[in-house]
TISE-573650 format. One record per residue (C-alpha): x, y, z; residue in three letters. Coordinates in steps of 0.2 Angstrom, whole numbers, padded with zeros to 4 digits, always signed. Layout:
residues N
XYZALA;...
END
This chain:
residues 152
+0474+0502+0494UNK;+0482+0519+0498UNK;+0474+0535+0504UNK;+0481+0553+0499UNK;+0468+0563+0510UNK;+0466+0583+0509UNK;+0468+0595+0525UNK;+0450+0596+0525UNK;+0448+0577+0530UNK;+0463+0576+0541UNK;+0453+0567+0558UNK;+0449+0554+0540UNK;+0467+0553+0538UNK;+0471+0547+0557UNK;+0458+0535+0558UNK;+0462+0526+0541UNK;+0479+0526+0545UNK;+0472+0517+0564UNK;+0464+0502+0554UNK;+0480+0501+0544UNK;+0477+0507+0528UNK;+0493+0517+0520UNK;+0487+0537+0521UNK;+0496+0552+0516UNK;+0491+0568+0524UNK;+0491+0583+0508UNK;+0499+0599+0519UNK;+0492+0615+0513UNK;+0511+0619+0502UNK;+0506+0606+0489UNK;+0498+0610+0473UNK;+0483+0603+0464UNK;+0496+0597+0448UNK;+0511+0591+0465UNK;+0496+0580+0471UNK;+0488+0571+0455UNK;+0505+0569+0450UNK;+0509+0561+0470UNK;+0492+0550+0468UNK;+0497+0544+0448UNK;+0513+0540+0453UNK;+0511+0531+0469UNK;+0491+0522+0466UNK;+0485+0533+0479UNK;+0465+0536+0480UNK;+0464+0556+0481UNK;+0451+0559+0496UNK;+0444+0579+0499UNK;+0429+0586+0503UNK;+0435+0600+0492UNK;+0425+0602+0476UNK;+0439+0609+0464UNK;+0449+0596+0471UNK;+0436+0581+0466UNK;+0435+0587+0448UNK;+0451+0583+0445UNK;+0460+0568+0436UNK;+0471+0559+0450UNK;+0473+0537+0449UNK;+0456+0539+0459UNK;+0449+0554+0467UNK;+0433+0552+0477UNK;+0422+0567+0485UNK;+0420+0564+0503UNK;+0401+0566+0506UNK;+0400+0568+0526UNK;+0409+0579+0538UNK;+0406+0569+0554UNK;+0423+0559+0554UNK;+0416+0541+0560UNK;+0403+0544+0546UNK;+0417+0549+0533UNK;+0427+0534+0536UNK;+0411+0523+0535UNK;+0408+0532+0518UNK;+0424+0526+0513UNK;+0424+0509+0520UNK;+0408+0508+0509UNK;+0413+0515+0494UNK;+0428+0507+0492UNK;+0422+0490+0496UNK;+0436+0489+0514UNK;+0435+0472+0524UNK;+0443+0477+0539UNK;+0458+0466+0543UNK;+0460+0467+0566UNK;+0477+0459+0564UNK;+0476+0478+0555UNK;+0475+0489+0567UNK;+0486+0500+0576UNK;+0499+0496+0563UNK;+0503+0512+0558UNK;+0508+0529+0568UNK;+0492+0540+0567UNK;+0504+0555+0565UNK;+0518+0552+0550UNK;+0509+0535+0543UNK;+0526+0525+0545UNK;+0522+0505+0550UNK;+0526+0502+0570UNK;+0535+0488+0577UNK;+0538+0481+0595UNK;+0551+0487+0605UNK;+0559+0480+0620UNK;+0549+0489+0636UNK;+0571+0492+0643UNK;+0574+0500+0629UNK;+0560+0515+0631UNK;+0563+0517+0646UNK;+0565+0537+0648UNK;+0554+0537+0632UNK;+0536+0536+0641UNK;+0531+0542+0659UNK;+0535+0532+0673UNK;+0519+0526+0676UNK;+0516+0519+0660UNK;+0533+0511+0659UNK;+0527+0500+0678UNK;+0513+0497+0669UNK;+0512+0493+0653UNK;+0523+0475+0645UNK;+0520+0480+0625UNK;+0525+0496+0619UNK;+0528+0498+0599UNK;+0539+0511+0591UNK;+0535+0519+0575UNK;+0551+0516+0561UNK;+0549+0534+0553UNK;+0547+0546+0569UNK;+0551+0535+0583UNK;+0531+0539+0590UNK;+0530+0527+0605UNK;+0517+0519+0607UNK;+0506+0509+0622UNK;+0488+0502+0625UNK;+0481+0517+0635UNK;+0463+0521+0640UNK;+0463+0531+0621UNK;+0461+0513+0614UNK;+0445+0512+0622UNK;+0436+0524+0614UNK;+0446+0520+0598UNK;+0439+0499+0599UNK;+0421+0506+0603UNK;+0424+0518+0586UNK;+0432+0501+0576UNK;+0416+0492+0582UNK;+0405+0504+0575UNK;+0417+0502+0560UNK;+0412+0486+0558UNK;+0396+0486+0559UNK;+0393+0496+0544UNK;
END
């Protein structure tokens, strides 16, 4: 299942991309015709709290009721029928939706903060815009988040 998801649900965006789930951010530059074409042509699921937007005829185009962003991604997980998968999560960088893969810790050296680098033994590196990634204390609140998730 893929996402194309409207500037108006961006947190949405980040969070589906954080339990794995391939998500395309729409920028504000696209058209309406740009992005049902984008959402035909790919199988995409058109996500926007816009109401113009959710008239329109994409693959699938779904009006996202909520504006709290833990209950919008519940909505979703709902409607859409998602079992969430933990092997998952933090699979994709939450800023350019490429997949991430582990990297050798010697290799990132002067890439992360010294502290970090002492550490920390797993860092991942996203393939599209090189993001680097680490467990931090922001994985905390993102498990007590998935937890809630899943409880759905």
């Amino acid at each position: 299942m893929k996402f194309l998801v409207d500037r108006m649900c961006g947190r949405l965006a980040r969070w589906l991309r954080l339990i794995g789930f391939d998500t395309e951010y729409i920028d504000e530059s696209k058209t309406v015709p740009e992005i049902v074409y984008k959402s035909l042509r790919e199988q995409r699921i058109i996500l926007t709290r816009n109401r113009k937007m959710s008239l329109t005829k994409g693959y699938s185009v779904y009006f996202v009721q909520s504006e709290n962003f833990v209950e919008q991604v519940k909505e979703v997980i709902k409607k859409f029928d998602i079992k969430l998968e933990k092997e998952r999560f933090f699979s994709r960088c939450i800023e350019c939706n490429g997949t991430l893969e582990e990297i050798d810790k010697n290799l990132i050296r002067d890439k992360v903060p010294s502290f970090v680098w002492q550490t920390k033994e797993k860092f991942y590196k996203c393939k599209k815009c090189n993001k680097i990634y680490w467990q931090g204390s922001h994985l905390e609140l993102a498990g007590e988040i998935l937890s809630q998730l899943e409880e759905k």
